[in-house]
ROVOBA-150366 format. One line per field, with one value per residue (C-alpha): residue number from 0; residue in three letters; chain; x, y, z. Coordinates in Angstrom, 1 decimal. Layout:
// residues N
k	NUM, ...
r	ala, ...
c	A, ...
u	X, ...
v	Y, ...
w	Z, ...
//
This chain:
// residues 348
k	0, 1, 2, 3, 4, 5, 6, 7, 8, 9, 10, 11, 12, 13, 14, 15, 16, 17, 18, 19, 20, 21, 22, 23, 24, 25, 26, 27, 28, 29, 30, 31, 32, 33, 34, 35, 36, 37, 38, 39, 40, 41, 42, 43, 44, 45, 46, 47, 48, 49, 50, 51, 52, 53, 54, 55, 56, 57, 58, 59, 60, 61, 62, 63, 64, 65, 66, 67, 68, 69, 70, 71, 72, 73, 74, 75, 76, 77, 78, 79, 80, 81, 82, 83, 84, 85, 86, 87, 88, 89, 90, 91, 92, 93, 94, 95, 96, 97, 98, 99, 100, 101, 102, 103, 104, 105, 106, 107, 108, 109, 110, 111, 112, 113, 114, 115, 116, 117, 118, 119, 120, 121, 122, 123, 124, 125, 126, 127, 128, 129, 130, 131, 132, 133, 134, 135, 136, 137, 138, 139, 140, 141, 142, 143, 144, 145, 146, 147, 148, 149, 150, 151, 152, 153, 154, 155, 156, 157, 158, 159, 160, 161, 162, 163, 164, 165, 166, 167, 168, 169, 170, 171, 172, 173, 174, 175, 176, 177, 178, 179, 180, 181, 182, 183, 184, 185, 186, 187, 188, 189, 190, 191, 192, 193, 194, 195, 196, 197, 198, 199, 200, 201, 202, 203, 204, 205, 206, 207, 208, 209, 210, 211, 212, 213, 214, 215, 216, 217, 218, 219, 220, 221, 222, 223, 224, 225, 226, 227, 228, 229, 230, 231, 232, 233, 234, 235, 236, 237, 238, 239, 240, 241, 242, 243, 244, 245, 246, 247, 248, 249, 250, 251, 252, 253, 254, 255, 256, 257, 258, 259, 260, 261, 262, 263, 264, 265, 266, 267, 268, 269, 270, 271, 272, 273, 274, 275, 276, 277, 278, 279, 280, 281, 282, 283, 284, 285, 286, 287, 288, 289, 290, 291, 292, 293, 294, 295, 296, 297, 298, 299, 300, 301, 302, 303, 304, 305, 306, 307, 308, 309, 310, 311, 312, 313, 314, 315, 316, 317, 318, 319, 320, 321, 322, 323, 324, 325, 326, 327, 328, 329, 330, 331, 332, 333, 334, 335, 336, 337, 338, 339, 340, 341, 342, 343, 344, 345, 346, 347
r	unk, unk, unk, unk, unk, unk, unk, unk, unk, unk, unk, unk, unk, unk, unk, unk, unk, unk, unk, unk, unk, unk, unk, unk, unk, unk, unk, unk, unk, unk, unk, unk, unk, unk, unk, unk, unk, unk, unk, unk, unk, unk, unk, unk, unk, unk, unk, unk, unk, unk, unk, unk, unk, unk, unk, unk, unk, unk, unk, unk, unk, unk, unk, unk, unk, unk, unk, unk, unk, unk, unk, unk, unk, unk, unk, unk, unk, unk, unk, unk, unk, unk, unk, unk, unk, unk, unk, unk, unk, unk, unk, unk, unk, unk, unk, unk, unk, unk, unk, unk, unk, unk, unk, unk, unk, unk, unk, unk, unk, unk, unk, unk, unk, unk, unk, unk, unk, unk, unk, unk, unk, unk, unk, unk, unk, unk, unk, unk, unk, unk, unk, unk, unk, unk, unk, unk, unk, unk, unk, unk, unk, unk, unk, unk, unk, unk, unk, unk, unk, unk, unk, unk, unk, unk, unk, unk, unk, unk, unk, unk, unk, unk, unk, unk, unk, unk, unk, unk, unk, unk, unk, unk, unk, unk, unk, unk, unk, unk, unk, unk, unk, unk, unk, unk, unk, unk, unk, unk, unk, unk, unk, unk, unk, unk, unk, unk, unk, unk, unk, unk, unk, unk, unk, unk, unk, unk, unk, unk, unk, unk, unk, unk, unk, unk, unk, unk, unk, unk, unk, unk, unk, unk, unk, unk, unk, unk, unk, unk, unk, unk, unk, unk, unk, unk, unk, unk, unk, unk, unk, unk, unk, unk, unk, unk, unk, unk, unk, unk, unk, unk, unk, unk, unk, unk, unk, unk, unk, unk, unk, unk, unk, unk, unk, unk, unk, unk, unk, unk, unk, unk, unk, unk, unk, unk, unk, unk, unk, unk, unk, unk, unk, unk, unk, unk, unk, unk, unk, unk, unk, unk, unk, unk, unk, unk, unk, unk, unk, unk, unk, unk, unk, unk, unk, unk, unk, unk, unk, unk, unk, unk, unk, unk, unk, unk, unk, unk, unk, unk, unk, unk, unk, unk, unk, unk, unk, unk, unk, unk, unk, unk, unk, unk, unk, unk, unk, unk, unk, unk, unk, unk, unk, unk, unk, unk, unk, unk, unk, unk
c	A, A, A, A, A, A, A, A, A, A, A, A, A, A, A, A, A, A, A, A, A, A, A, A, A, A, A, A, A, A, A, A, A, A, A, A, A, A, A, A, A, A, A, A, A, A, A, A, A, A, A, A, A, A, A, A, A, A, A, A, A, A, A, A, A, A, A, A, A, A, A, A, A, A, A, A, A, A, A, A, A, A, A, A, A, A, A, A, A, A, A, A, A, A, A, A, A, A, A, A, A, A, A, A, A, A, A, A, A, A, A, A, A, A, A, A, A, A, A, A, A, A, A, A, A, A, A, A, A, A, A, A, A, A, A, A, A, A, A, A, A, A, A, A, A, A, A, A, A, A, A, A, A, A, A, A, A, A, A, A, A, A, A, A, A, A, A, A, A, A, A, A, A, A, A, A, A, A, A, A, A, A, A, A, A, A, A, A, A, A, A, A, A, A, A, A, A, A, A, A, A, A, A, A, A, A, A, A, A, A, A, A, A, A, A, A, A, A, A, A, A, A, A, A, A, A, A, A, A, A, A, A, A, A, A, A, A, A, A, A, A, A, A, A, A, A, A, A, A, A, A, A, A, A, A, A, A, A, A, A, A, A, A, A, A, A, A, A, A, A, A, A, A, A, A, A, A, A, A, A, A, A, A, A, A, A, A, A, A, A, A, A, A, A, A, A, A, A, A, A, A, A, A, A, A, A, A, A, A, A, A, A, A, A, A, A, A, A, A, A, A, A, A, A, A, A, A, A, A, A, A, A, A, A, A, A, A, A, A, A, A, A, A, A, A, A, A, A
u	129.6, 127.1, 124.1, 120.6, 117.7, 114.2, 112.0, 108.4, 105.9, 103.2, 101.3, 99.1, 100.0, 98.8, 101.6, 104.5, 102.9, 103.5, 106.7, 107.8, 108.9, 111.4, 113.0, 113.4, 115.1, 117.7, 118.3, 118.8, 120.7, 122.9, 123.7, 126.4, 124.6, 122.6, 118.9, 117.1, 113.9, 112.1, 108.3, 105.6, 103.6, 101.5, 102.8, 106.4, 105.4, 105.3, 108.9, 110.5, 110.8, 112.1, 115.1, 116.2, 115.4, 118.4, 116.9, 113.4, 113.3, 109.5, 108.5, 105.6, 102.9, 102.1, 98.9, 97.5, 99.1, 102.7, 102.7, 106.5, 107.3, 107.9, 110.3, 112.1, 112.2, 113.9, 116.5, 118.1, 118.2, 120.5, 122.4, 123.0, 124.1, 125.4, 124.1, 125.4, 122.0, 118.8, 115.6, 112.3, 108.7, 107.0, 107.1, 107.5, 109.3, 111.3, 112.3, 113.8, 116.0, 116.9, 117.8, 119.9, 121.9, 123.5, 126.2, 124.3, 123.3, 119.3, 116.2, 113.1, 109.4, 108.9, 105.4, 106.7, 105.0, 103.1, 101.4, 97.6, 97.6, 101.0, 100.9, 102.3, 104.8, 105.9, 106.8, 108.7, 111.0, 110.9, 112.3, 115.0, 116.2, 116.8, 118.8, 121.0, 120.5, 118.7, 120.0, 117.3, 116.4, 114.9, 112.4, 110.1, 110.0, 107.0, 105.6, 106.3, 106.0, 107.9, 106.0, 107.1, 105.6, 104.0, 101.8, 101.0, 100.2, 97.9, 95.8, 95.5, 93.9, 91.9, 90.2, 89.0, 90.5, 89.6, 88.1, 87.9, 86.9, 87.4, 88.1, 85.4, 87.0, 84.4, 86.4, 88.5, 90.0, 87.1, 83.5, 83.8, 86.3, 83.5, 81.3, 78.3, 78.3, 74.5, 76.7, 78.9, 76.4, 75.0, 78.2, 79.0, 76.1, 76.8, 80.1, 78.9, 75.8, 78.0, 81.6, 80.5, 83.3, 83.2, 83.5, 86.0, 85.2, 88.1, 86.7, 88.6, 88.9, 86.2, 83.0, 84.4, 83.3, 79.7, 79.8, 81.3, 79.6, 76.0, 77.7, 79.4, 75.8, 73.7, 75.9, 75.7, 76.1, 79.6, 81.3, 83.8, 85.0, 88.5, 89.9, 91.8, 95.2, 98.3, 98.9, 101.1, 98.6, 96.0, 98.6, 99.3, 95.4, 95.0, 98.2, 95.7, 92.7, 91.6, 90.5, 90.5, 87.9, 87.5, 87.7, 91.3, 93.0, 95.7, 94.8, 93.8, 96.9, 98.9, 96.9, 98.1, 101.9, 101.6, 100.8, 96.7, 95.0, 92.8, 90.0, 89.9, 86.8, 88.0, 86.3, 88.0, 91.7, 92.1, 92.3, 95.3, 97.3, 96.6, 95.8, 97.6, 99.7, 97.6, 96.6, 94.9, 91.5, 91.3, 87.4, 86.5, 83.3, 82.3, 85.2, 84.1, 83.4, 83.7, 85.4, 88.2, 92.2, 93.5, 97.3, 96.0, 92.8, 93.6, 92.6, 89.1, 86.1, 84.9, 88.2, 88.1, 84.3, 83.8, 80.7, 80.4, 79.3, 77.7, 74.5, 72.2, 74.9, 77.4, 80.4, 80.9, 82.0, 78.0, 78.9, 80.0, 77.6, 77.7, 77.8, 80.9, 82.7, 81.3, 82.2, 85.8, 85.6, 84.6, 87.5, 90.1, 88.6, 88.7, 92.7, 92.9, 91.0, 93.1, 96.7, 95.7, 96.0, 99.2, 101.2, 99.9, 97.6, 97.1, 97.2, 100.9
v	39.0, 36.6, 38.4, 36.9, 37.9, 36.7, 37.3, 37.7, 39.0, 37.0, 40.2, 39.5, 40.4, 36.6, 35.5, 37.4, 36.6, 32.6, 33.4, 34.9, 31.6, 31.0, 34.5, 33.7, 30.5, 31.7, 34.6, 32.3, 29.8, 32.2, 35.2, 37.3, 37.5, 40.6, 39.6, 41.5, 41.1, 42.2, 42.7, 45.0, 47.5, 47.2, 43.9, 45.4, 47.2, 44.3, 43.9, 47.2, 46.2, 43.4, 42.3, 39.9, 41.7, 44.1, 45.6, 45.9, 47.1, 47.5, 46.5, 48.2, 45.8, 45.1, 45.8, 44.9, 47.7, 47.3, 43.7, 43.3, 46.1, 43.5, 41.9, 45.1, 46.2, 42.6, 43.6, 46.7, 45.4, 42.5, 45.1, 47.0, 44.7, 40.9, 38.5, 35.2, 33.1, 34.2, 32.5, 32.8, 31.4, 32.9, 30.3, 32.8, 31.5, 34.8, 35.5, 31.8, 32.7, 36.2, 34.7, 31.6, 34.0, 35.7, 33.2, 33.2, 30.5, 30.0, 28.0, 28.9, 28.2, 27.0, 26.0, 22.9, 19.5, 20.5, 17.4, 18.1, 18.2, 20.2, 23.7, 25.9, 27.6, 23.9, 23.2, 26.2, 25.1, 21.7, 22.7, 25.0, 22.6, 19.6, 22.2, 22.5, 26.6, 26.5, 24.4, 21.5, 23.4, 26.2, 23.9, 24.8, 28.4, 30.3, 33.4, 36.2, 39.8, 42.9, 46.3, 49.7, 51.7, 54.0, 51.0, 50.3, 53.5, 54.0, 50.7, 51.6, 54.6, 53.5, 50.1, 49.2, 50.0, 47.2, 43.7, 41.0, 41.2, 40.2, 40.9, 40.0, 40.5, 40.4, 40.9, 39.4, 40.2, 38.3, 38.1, 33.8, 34.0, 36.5, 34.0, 36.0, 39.5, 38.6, 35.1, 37.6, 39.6, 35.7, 35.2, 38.5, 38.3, 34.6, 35.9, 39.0, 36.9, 34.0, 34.9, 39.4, 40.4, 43.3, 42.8, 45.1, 45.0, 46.3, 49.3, 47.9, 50.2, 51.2, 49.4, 47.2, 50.2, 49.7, 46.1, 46.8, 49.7, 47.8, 44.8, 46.7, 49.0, 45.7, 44.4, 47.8, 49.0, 46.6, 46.7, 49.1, 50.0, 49.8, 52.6, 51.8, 52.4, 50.7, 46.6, 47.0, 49.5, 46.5, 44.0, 45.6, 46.0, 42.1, 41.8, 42.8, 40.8, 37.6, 36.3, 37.0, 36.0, 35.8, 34.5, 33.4, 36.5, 38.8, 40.5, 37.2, 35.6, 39.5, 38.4, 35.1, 36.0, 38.7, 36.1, 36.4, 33.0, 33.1, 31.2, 31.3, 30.1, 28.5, 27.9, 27.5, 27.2, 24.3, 24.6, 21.7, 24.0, 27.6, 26.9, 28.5, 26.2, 25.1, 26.0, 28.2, 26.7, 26.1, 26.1, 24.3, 24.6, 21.5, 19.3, 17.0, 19.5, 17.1, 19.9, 21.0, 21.1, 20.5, 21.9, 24.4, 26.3, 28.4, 25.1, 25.3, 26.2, 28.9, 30.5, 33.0, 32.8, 33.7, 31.4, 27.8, 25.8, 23.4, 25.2, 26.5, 29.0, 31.2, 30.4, 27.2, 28.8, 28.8, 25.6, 26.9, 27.7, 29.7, 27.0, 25.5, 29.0, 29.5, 26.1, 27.0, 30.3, 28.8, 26.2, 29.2, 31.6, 29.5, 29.6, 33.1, 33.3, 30.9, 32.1, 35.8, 37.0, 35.9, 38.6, 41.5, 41.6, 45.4, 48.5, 50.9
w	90.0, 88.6, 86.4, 86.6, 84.4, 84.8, 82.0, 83.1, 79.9, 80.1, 81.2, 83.8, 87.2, 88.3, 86.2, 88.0, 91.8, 90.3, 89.1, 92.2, 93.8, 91.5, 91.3, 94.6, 94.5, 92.1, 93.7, 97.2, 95.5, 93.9, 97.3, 95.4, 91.9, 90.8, 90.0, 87.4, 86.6, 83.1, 82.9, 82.4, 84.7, 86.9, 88.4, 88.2, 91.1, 93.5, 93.3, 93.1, 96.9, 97.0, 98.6, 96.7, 93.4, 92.3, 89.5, 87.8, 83.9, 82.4, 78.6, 77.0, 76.3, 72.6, 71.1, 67.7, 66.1, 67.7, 69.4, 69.0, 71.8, 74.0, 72.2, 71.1, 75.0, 75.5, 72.5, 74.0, 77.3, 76.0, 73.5, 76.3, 78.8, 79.5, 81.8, 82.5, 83.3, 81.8, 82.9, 80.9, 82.2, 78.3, 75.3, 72.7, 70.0, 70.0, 72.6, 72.5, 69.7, 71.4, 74.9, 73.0, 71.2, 74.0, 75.2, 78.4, 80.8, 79.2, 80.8, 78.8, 78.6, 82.5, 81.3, 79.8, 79.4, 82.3, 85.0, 85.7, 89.5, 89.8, 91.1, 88.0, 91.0, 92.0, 88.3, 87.8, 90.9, 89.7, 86.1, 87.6, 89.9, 87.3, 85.3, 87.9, 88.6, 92.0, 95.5, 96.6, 99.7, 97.9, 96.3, 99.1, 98.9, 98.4, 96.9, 99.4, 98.5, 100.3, 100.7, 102.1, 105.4, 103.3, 102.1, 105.0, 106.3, 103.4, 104.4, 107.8, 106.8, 104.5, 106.6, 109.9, 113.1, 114.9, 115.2, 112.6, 108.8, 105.3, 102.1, 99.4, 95.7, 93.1, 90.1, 87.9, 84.4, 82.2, 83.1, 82.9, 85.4, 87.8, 90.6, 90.6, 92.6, 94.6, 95.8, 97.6, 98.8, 100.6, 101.6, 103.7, 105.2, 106.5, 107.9, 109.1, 111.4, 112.2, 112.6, 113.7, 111.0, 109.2, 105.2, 103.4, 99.2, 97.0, 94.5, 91.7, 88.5, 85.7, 85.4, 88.6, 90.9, 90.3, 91.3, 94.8, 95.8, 95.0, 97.0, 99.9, 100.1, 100.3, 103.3, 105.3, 108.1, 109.1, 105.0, 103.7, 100.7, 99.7, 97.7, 94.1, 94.7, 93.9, 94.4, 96.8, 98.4, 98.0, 99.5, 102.1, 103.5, 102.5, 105.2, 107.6, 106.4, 108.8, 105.6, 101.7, 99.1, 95.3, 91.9, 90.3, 89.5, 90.6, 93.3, 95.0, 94.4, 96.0, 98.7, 99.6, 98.9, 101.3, 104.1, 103.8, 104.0, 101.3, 99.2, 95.7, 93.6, 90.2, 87.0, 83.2, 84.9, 86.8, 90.6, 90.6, 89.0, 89.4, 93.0, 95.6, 98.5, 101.9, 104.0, 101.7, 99.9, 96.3, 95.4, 91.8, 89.6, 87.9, 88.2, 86.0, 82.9, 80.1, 77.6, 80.5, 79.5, 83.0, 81.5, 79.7, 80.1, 76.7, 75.1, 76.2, 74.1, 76.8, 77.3, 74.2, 73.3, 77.3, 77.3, 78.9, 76.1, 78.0, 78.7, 81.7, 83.2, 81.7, 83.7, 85.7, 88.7, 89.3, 90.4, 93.6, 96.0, 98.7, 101.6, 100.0, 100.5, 103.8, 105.0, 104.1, 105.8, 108.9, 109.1, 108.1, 110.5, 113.2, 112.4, 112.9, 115.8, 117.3, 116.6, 115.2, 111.5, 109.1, 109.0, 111.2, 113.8, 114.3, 112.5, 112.8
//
């Protein structure tokens, strides 16, 4: 039997949700091989699963006191066991020189010499094809995710019984990524006159709890708030969404592999690449920002100071107003009215 590993350590759950179309392809190119899959919590959680995922192992993430755990987590599982193609997405010089010297099949570093407009999960495909590992058909797969009853049944118990609504998610994992919370507030209330849906807003953890609960109070009576709980608790209650909204991040991106249509609103990362496939809408601040790195965002003078440098807002996704969102909602709403939501159009 043919052994697949996929290394996945970028960390962020975002990173594994993109990744997802190519674990796929391999694993569909390849029907009597064994796919494991190596990454960290929490994101390991969305394919435990999975039916094309055999296996998931977890590393511990590395801090500034032990940042090699990752690595060393990657060293016992290959001391331990043999696989015959390894795939990597990370461009860690280590675990380069780990993966080469197991006499395995390697592809590394899927973020390679990457085009502008490409969407990152379309280059991954693209690389794995052209080294021969995946068949051409499964160049067109998508990121789907696979979630239990018991997800389910904790979503339905936890949102709306009936009619139409959507999910507003104000947060995101750095405050230059966040569109501002009172733009949310606007924009719920646009949906909730125009389009009578109710407006569900994710609790999120820590600090994020404040946020929705001021944003979820303001659009009361008609909004919910959606417990924390797991993310593929939280996928499962964006299955039933007509309609998911927020920033570039995680959650956002569980959302539209679970068959949600979604909106994201973009700022540092560039919506040509880190966008997510129609006939889902990819929302850009300032498009034209003279200091952007279209293939890599890290590059960018805001991304570690967490400040726009160009003055008169502190994150670009300012730029997006709220009839820009709304005008999207209205055209993806109209979808779902039409032919019902994505995946599930009433509770179990």
């Amino acid at each position: 039997m043919t052994r697949i590993l996929f290394v996945e350590l970028l960390g962020g759950v975002g990173d594994l949700v993109i990744a997802l179309p190519a674990i796929h392809a391999l694993a569909l190119s390849h029907p009597r091989a064994e796919v494991t899959v190596l990454t960290f919590e929490p994101g390991a959680d969305l394919v435990r699963a999975d039916p094309l995922v055999h296996r998931v192992c977890c590393a511990e993430r590395g801090d500034a006191e032990d940042p090699e755990r990752p690595r060393r987590a990657l060293e016992r599982l290959l001391a331990s066991e043999r696989f015959d193609v390894i795939v990597a997405d990370a461009t860690y010089t280590e675990i380069g020189r780990l993966l080469e010297g197991t006499g395995a099949r390697v592809v590394t570093n899927l973020w390679r010499r990457p085009p502008p407009d490409q969407l990152i999960e379309e280059r991954f495909l693209q690389i794995l094809s052209e080294e021969g590992l995946i068949e051409p058909w499964t160049l067109k797969v998508r990121a789907r995710l696979a979630i239990e009853a018991s997800d389910r049944l904790w979503a339905a118990a936890h949102l709306p019984q009936s009619g139409r609504w959507v999910i507003l998610h104000p947060h995101a994992g750095m405050a230059i990524k966040l569109w501002p919370a009172e733009r949310f507030v606007a924009l719920g209330r646009a949906l909730q006159e125009r389009h009578g849906v109710g407006i569900v807003v994710p609790e999120g953890v820590g600090a994020e709890g404040e946020v929705a609960r001021r944003i979820a109070s303001e659009l009361a009576p008609g909004s919910y708030l959606l417990p924390a709980g797991s993310l593929r608790q939280y996928a499962a209650a964006a299955a039933y969404a007509d309609l998911v909204v927020g920033a570039d991040s995680g959650p956002v991106r569980v959302a539209g592999a679970i068959g949600a249509l979604t909106i994201t609103l973009f700022g540092p990362s560039w919506h040509g690449r880190y966008g997510q496939r129609p006939p889902n809408v990819n929302l850009q601040g300032h498009p034209q920002c003279p200091v952007r790195v279209k293939e890599d965002f890290t590059r960018q003078p805001c991304w570690y100071s967490g400040r726009c440098p160009l003055g008169g807002w502190e994150t670009c996704l300012e730029d997006i107003q709220v009839r820009d969102v709304l005008e999207a909602a209205d055209s993806l709403l109209a979808m779902t009215a039409w032919w019902g939501k994505p995946l599930a159009a009433r509770m179990p």
